[in-house]
DSSP file (Angstrom, degrees, kcal/mol; ACC not computed):
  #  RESIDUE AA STRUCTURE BP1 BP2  ACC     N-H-->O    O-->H-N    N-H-->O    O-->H-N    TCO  KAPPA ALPHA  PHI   PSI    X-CA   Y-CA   Z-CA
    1    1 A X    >>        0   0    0      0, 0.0     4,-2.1     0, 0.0     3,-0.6   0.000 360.0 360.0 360.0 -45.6  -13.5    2.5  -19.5
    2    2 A X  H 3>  +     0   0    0      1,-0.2     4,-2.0     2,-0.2     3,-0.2   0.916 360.0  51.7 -38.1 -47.1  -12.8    0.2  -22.5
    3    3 A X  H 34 S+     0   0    0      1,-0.3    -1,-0.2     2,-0.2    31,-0.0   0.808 110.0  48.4 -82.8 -17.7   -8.8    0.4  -21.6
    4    4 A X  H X> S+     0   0    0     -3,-0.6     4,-1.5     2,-0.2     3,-0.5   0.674 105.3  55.3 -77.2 -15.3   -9.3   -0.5  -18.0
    5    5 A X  H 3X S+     0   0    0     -4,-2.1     4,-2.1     1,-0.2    -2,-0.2   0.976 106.8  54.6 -65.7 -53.3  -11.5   -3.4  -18.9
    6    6 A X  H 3< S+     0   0    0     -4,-2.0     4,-0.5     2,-0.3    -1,-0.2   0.239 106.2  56.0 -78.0  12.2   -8.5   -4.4  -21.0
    7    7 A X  H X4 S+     0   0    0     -3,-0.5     3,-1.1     2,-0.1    -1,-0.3   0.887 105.9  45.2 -19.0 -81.8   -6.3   -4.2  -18.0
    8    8 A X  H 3X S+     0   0    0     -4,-1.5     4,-0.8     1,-0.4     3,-0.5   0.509 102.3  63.4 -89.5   0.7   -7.7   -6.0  -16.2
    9    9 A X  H 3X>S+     0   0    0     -4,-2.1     4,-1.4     1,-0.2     5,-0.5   0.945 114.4  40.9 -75.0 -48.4   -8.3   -8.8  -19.0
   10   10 A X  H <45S+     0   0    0     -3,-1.1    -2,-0.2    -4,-0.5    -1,-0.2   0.300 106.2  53.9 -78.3  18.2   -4.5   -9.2  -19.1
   11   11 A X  H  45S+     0   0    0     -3,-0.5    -1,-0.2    -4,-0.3    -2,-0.2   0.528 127.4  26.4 -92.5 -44.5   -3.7   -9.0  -15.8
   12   12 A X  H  <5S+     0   0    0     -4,-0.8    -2,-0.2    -3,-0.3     3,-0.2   0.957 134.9  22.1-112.5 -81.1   -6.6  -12.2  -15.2
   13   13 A X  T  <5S+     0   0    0     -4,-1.4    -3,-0.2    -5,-0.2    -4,-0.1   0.706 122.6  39.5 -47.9 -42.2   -6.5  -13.8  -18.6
   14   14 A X  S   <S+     0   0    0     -5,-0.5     2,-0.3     2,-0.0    -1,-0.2   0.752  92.9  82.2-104.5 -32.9   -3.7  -13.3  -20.5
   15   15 A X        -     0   0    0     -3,-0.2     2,-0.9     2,-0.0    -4,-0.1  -0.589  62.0-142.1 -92.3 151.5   -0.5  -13.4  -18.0
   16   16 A X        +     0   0    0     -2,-0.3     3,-0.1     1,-0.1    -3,-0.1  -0.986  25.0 172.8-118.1 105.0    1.2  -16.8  -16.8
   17   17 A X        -     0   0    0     -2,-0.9     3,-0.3     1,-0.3    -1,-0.1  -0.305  22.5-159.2-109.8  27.3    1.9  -15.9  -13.3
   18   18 A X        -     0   0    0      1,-0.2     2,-1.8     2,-0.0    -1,-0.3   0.242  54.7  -6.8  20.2-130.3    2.9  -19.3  -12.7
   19   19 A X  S    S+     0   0    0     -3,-0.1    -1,-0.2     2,-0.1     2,-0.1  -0.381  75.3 160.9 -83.6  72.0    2.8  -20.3   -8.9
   20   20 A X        -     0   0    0     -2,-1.8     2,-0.2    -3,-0.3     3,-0.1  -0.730  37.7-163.9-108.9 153.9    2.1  -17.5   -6.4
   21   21 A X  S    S+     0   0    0      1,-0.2   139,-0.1    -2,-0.1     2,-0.1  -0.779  93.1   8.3 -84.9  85.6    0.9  -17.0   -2.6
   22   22 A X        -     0   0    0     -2,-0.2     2,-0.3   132,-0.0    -1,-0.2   0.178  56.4-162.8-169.4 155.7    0.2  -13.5   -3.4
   23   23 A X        -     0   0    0     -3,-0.1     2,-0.2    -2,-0.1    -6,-0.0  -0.814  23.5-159.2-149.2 148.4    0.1  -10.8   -6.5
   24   24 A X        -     0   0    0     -2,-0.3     2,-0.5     2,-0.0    23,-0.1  -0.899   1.8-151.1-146.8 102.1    0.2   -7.7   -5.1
   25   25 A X        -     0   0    0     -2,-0.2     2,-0.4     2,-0.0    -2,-0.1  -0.889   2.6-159.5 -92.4 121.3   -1.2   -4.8   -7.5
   26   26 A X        +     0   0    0     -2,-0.5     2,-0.4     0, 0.0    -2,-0.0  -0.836  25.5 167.6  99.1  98.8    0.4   -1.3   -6.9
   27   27 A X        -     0   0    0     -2,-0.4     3,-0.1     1,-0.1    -2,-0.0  -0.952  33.0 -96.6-128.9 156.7   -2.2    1.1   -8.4
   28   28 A X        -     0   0    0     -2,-0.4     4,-0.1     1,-0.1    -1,-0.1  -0.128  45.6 -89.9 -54.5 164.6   -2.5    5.2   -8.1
   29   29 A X  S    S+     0   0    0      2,-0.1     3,-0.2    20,-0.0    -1,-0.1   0.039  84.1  66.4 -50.9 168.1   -4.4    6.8   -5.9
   30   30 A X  S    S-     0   0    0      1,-0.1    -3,-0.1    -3,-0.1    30,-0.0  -0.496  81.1 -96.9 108.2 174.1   -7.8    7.8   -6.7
   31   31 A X  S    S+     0   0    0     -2,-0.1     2,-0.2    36,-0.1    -1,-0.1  -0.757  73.9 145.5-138.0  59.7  -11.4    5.7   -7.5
   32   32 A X     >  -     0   0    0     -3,-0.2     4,-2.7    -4,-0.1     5,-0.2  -0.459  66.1 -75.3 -99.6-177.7  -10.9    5.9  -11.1
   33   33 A X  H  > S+     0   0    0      1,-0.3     4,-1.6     2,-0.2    -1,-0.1   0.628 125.3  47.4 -35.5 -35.0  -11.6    3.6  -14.2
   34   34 A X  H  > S+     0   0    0      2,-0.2     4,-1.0     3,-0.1     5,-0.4   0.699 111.4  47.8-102.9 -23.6   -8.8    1.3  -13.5
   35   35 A X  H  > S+     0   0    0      2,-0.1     4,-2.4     3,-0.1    -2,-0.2   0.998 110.3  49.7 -61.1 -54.6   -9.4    0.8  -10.2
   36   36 A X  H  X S+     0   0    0     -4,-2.7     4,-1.8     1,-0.2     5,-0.4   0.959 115.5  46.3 -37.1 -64.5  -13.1    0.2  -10.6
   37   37 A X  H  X>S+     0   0    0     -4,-1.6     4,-1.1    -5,-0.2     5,-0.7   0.818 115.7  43.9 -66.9 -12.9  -12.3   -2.5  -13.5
   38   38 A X  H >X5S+     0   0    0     -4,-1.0     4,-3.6     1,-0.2     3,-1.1   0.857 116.7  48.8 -75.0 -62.3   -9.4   -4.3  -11.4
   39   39 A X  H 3<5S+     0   0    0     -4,-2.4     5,-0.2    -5,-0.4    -2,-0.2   0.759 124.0  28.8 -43.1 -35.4  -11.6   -4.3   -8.4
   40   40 A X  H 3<5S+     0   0    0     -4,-1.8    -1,-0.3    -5,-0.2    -2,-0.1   0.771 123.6  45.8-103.2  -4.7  -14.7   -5.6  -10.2
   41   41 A X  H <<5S+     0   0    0     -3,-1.1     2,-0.6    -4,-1.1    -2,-0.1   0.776 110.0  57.2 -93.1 -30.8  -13.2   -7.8  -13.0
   42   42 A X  S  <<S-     0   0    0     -4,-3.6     2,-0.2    -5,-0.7    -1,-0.1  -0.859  88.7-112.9-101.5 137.4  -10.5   -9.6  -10.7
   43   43 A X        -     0   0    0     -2,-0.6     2,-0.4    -3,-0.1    -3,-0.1  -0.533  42.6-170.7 -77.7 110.3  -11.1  -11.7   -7.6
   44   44 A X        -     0   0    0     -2,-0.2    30,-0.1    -5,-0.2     3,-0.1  -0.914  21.4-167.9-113.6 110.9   -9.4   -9.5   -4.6
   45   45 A X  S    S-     0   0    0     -2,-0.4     2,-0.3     1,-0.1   113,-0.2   0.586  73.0 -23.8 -64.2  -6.3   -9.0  -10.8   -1.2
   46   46 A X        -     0   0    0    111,-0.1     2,-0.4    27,-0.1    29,-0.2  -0.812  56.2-140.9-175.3 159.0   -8.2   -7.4    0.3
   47   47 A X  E     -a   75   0A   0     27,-0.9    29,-3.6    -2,-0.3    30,-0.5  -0.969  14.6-140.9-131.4 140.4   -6.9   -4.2   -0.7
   48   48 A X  E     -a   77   0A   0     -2,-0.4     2,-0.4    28,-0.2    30,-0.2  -0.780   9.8-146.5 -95.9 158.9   -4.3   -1.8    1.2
   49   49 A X  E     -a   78   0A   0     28,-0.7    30,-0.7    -2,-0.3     2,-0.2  -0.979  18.1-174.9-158.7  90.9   -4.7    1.5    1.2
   50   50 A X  E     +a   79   0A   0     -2,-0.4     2,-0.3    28,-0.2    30,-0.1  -0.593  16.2 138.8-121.9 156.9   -1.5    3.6    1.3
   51   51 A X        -     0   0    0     28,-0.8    30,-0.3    -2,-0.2    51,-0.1  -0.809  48.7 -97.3 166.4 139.1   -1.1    7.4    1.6
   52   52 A X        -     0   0    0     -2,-0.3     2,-1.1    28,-0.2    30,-0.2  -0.210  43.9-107.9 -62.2 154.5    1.1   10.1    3.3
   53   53 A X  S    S+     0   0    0     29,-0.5    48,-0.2    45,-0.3    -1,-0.1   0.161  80.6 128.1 -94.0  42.9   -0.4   11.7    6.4
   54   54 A X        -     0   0    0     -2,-1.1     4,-0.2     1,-0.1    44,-0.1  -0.571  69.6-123.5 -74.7 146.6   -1.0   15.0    4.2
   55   55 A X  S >> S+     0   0    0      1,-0.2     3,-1.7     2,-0.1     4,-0.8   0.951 111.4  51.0 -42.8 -55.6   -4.8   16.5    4.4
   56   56 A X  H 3> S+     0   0    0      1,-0.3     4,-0.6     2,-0.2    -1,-0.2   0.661 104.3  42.1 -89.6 -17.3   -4.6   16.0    0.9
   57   57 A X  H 3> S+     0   0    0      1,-0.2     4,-2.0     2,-0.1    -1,-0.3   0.405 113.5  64.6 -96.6  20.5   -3.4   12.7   -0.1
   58   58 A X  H <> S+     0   0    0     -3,-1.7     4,-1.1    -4,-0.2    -2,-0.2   0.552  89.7  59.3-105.9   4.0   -5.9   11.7    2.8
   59   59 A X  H  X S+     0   0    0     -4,-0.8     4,-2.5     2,-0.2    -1,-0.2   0.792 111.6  44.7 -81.6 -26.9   -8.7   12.8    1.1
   60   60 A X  H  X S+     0   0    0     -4,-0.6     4,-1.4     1,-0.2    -2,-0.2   0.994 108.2  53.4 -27.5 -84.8   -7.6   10.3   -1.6
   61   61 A X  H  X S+     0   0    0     -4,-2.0     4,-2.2     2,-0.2    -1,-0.2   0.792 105.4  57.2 -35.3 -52.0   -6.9    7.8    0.6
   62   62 A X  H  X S+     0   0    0     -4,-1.1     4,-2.5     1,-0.2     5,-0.4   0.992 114.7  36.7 -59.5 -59.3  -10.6    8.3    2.1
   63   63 A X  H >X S+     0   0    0     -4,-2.5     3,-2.0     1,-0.2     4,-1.7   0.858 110.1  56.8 -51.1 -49.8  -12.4    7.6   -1.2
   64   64 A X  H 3X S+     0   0    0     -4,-1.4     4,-2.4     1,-0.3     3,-0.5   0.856 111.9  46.4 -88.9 -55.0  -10.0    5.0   -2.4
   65   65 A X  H 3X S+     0   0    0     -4,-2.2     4,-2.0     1,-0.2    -1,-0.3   0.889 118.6  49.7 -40.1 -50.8  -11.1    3.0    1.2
   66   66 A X  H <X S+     0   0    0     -4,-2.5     4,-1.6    -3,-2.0    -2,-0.2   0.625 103.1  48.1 -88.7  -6.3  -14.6    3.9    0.2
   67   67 A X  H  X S+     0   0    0     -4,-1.7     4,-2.2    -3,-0.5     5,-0.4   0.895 115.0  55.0 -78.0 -39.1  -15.0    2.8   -3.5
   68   68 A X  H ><>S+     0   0    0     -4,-2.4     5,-1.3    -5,-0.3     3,-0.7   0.950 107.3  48.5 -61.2 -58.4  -13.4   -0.6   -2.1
   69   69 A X  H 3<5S+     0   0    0     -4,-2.0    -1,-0.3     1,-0.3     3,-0.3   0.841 113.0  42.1 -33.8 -61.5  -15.9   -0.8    0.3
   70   70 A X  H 3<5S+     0   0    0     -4,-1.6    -1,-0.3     1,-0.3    -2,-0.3   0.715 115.5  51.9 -86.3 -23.7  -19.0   -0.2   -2.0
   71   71 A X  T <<5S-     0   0    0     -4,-2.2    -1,-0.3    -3,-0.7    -2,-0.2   0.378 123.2-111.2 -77.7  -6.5  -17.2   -2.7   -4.8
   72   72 A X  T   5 +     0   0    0     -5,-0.4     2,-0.4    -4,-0.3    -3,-0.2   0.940  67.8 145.6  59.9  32.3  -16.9   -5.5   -1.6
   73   73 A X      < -     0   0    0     -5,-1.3    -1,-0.2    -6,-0.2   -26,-0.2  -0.919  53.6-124.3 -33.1  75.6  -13.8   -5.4   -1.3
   74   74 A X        -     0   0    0     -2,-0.4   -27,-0.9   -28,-0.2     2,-0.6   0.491  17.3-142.6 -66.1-176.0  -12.5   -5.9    2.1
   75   75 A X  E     -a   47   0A   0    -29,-0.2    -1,-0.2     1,-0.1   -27,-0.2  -0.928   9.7-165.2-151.9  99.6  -10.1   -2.9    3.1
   76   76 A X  E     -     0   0A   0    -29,-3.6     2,-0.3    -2,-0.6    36,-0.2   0.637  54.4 -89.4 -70.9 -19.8   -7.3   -4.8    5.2
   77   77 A X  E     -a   48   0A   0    -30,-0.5   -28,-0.7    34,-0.1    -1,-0.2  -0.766  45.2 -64.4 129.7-170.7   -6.2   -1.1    6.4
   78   78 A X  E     -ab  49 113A   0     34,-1.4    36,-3.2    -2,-0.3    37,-1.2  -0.647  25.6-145.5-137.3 153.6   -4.0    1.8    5.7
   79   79 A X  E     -ab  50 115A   0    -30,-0.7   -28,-0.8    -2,-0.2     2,-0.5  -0.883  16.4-144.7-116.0 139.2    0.2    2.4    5.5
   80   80 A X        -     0   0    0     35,-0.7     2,-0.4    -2,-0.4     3,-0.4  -0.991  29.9-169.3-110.8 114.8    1.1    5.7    6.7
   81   81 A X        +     0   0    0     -2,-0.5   -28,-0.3   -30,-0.3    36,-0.2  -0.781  65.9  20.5-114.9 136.6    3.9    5.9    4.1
   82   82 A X  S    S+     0   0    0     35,-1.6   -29,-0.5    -2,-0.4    15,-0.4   0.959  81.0 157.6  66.2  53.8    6.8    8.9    4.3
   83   83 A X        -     0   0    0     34,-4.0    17,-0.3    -3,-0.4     2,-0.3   0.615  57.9  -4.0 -97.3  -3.0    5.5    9.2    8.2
   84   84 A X        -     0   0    0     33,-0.3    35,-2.4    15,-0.1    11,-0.2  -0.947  57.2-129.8-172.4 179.3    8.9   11.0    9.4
   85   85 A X        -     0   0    0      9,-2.0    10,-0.1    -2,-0.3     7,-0.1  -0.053  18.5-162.1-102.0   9.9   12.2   12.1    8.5
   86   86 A X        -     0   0    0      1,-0.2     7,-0.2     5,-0.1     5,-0.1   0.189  23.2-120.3 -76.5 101.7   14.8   11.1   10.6
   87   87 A X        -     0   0    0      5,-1.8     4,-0.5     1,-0.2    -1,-0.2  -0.153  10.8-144.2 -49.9 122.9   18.3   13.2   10.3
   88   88 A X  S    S+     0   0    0      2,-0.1    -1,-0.2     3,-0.1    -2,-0.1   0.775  95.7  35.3 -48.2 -43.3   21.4   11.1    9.3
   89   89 A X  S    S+     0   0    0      1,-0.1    -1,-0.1     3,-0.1    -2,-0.0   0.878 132.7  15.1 -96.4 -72.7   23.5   13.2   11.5
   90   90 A X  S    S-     0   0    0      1,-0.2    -2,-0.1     2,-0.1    -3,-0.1   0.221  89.7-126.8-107.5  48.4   21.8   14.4   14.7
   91   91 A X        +     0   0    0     -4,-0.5    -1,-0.2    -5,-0.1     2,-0.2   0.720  51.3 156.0  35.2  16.7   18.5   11.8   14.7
   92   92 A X        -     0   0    0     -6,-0.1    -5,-1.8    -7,-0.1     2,-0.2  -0.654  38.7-133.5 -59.1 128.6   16.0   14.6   15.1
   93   93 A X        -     0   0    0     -7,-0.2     2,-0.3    -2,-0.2    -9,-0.0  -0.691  19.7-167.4 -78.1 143.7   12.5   13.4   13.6
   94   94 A X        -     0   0    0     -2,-0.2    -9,-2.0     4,-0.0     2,-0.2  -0.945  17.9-154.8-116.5 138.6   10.6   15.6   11.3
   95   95 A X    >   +     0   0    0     -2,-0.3     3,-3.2   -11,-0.2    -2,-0.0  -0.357  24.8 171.7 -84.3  42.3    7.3   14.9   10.6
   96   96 A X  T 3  S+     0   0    0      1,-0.3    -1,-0.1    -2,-0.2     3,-0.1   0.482  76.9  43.3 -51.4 -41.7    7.3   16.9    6.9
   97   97 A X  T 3  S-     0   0    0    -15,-0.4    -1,-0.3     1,-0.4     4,-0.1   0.023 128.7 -79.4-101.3  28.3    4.0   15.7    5.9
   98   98 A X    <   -     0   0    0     -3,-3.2     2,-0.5   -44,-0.1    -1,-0.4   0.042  52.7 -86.5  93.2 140.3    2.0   16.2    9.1
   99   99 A X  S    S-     0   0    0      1,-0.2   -15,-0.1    -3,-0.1    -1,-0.0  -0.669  95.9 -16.6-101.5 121.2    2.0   13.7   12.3
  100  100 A X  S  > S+     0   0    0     -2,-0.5     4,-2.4   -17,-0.3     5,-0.2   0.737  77.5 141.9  69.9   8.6   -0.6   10.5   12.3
  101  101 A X  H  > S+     0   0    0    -48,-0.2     4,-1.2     1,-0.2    -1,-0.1   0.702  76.5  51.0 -56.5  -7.1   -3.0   11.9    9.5
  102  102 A X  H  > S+     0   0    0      2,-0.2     4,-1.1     3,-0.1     5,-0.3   0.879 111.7  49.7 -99.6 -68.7   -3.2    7.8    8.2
  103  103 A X  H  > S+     0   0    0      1,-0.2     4,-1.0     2,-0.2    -2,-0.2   0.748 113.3  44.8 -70.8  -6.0   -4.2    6.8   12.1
  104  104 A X  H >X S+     0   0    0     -4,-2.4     4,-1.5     2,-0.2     3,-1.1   0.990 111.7  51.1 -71.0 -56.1   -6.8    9.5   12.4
  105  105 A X  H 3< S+     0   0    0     -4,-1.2    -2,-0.2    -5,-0.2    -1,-0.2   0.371 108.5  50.5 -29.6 -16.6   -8.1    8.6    9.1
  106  106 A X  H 3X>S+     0   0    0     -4,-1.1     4,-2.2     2,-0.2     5,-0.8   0.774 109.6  55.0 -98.1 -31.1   -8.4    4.7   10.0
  107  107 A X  H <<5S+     0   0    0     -3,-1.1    -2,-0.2    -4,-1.0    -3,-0.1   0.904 107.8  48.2 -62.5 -47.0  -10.3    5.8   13.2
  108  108 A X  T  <5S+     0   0    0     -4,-1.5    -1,-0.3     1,-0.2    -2,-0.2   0.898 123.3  31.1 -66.7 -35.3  -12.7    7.6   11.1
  109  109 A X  T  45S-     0   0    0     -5,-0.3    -2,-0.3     2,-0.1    -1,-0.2   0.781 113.4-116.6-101.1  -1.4  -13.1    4.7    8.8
  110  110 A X  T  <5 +     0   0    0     -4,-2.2     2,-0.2     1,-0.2    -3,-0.2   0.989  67.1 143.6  61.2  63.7  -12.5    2.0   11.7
  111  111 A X      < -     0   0    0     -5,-0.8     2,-0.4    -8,-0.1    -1,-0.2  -0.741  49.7-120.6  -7.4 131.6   -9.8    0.8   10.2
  112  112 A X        -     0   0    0     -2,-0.2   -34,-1.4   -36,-0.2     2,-0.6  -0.892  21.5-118.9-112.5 151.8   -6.5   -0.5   11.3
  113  113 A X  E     -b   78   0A   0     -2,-0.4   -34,-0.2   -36,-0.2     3,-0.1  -0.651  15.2-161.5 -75.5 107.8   -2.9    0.8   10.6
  114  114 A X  E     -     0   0A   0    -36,-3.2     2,-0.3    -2,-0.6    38,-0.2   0.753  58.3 -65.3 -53.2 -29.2   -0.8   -1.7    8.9
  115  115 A X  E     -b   79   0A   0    -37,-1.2   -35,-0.7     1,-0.1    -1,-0.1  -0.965  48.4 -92.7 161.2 178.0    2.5   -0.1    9.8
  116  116 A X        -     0   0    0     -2,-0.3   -36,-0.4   -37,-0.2    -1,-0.1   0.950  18.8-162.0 -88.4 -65.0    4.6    3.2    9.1
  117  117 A X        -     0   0    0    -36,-0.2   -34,-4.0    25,-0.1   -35,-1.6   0.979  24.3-140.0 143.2 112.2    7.0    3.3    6.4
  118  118 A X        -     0   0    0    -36,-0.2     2,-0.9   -37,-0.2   -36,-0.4  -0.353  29.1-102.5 -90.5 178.1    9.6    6.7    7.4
  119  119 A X        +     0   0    0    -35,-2.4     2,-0.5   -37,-0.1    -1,-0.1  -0.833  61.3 167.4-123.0  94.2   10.7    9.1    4.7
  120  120 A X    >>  -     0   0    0     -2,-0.9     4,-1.2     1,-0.2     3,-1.0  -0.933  38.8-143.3-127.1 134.0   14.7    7.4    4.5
  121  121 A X  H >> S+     0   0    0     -2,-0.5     4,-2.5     1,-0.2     3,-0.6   0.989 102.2  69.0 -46.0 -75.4   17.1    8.2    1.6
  122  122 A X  H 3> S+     0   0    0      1,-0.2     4,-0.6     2,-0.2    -1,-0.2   0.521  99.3  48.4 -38.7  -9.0   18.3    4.6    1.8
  123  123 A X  H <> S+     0   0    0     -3,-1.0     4,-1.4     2,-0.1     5,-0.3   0.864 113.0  50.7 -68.3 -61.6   14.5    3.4    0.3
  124  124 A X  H XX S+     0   0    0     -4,-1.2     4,-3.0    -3,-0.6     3,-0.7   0.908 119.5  35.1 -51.4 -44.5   14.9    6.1   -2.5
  125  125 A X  H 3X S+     0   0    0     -4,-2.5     4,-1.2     1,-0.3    -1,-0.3   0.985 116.7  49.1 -60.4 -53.2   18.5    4.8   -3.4
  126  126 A X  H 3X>S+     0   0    0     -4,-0.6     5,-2.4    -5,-0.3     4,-0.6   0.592 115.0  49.0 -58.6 -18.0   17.8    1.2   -2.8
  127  127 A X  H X<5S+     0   0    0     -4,-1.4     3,-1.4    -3,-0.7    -1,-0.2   0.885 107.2  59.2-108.8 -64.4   14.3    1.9   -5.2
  128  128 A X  H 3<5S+     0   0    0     -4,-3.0    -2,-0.2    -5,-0.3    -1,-0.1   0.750 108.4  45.0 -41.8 -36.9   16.7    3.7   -7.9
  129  129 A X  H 3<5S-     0   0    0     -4,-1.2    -1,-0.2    -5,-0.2    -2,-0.2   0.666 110.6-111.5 -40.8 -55.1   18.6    0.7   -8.2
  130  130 A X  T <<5S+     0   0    0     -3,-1.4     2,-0.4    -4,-0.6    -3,-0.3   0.735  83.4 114.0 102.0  43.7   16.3   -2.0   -8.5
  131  131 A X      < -     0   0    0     -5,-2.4     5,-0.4    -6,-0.2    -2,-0.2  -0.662  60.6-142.1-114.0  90.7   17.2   -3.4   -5.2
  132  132 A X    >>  -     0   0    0     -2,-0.4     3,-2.9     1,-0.2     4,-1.7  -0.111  22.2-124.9 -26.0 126.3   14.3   -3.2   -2.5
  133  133 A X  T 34 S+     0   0    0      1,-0.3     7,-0.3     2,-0.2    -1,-0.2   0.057 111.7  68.2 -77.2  23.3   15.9   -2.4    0.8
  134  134 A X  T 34 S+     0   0    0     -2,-0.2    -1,-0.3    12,-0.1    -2,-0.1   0.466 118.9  35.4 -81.7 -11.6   14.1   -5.8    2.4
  135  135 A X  T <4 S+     0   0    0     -3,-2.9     3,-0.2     2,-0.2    -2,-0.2   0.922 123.4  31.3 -87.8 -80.2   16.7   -6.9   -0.1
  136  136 A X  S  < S+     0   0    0     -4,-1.7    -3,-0.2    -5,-0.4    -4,-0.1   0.402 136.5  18.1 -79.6  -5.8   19.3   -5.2   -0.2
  137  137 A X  S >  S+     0   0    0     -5,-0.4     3,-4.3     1,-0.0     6,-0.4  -0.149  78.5 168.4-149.4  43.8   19.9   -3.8    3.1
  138  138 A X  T 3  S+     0   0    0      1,-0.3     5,-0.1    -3,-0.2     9,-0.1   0.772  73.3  50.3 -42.6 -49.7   17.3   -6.5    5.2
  139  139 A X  T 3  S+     0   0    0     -4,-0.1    -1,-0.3     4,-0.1    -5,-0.1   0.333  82.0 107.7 -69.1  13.5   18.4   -5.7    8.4
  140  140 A X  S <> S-     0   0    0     -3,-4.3     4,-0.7    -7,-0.3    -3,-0.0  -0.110  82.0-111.7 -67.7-176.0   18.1   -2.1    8.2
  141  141 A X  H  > S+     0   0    0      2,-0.1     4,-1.5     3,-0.1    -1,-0.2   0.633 119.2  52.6 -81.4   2.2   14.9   -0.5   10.3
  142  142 A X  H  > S+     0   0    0      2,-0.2     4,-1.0     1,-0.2   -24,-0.2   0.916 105.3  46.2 -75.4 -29.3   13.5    0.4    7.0
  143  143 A X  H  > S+     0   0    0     -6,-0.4     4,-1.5     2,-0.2    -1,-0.2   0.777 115.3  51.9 -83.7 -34.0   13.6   -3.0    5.5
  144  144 A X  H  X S+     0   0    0     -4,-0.7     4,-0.8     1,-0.2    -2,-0.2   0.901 104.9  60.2 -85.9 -22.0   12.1   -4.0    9.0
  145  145 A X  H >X S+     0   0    0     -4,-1.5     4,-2.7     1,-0.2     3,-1.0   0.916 109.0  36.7  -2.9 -82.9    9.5   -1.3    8.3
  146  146 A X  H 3X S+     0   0    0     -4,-1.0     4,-1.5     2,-0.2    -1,-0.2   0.614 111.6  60.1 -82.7 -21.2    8.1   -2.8    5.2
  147  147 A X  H 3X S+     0   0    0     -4,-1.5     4,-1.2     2,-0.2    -1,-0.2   0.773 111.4  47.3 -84.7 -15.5    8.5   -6.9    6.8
  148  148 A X  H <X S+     0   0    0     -3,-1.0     4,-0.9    -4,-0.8     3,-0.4   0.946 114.0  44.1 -91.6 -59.9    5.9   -5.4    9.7
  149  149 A X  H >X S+     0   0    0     -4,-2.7     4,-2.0     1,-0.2     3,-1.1   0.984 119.6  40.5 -42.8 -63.8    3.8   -4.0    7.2
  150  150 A X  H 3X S+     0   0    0     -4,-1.5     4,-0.8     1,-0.2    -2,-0.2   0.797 112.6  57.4 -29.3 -41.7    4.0   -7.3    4.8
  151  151 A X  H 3X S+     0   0    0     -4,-1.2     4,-1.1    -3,-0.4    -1,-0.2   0.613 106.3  47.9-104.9 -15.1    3.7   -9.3    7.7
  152  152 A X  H <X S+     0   0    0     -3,-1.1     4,-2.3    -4,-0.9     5,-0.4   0.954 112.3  48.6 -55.4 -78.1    0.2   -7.5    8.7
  153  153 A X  H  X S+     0   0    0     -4,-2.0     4,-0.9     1,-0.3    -2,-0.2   0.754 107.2  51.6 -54.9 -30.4   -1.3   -7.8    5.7
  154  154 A X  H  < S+     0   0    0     -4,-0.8     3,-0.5    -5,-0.4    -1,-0.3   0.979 106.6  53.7 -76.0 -47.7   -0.6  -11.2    5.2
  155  155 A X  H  < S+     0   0    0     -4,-1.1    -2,-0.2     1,-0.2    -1,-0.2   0.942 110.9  48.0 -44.0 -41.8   -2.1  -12.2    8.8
  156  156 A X  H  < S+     0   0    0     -4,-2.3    -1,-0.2     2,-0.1    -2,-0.1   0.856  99.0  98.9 -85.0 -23.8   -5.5  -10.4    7.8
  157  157 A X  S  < S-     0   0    0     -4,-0.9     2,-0.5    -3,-0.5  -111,-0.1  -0.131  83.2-113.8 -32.1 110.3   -5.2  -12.5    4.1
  158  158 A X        -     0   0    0   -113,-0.2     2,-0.2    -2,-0.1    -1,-0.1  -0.689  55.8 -77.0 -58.5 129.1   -7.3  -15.7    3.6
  159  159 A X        -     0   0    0     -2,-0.5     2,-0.4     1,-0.2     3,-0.1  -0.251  52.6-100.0 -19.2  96.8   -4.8  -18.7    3.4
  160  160 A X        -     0   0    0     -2,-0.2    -1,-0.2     1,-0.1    -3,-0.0  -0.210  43.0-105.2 -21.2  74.4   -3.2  -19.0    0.3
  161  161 A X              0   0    0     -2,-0.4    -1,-0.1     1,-0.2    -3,-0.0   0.282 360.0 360.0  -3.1 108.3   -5.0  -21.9   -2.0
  162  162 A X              0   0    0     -3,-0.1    -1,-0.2  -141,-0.0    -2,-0.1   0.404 360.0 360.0-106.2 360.0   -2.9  -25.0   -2.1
């Protein structure tokens, strides 16, 4: 526990994040040590809650919703992230990790779904790179993917401190 306390003391103390509307923390799955300490040591307006529509990274996904909850943290809603496959050549969708397991799972927690995010080479390259594909390919649908999600989450957001 000591080295997630010291997370999150330089994440809140220690960094000069100059001027932002939003810091956006990317943590694993799970209700572990560093979640607990970001969640109680940093002021969070909302946490998302992302996860494939597998049985198994949606039993994740359920605790992770529910430690947030019990820390008071609102839980702005869930990304169903790698939610199909779509062949390059003859557009068949595949569902590979199971169809809608995210929107059953927000029904269960009353929860809303933030968005979809499909399972596209062109993220994976664009990621290898460094270039984000809102970036580097902005008008694709994947880039428009990820502006629909962003653009969720922001609505459900308190107004950025001026």
């Amino acid at each position: 526990m000591e080295r997630a306390k010291g997370l999150g003391y330089i994440i809140s103390q220690m960094v000069d994040w100059g001027q932002l509307d939003y810091l956006v923390v990317d943590m694993p799955p799970g209700t572990g040590d560093v979640q607990l300490s970001v969640s109680q040591n940093i002021p969070i307006s909302g946490a998302v809650i992302v996860s494939t529509p597998q049985d198994i990274a949606l039993m994740d996904a359920h605790k992770g919703a529910e430690m947030f909850r019990k820390v008071h943290v609102p839980v702005l809603g869930l990304v169903q992230n790698m939610s199909v496959f779509q062949c390059p050549k003859c557009k068949h969708k595949t569902h590979i990790f199971g169809a809608d397991g995210a929107r059953k799972l927000a029904q269960i927690l009353d929860l809303d779904i933030l968005g979809d995010i499909p399972l596209h080479l062109n993220i994976r390259e664009a990621s290898d790179i460094g270039q984000p594909i809102v970036f580097s390919q902005p008008e694709s649908d994947e880039a428009r993917a990820y502006l629909r999600v962003a653009a969720e989450v922001v609505r459900r957001l308190p107004p950025p401190a001026q």
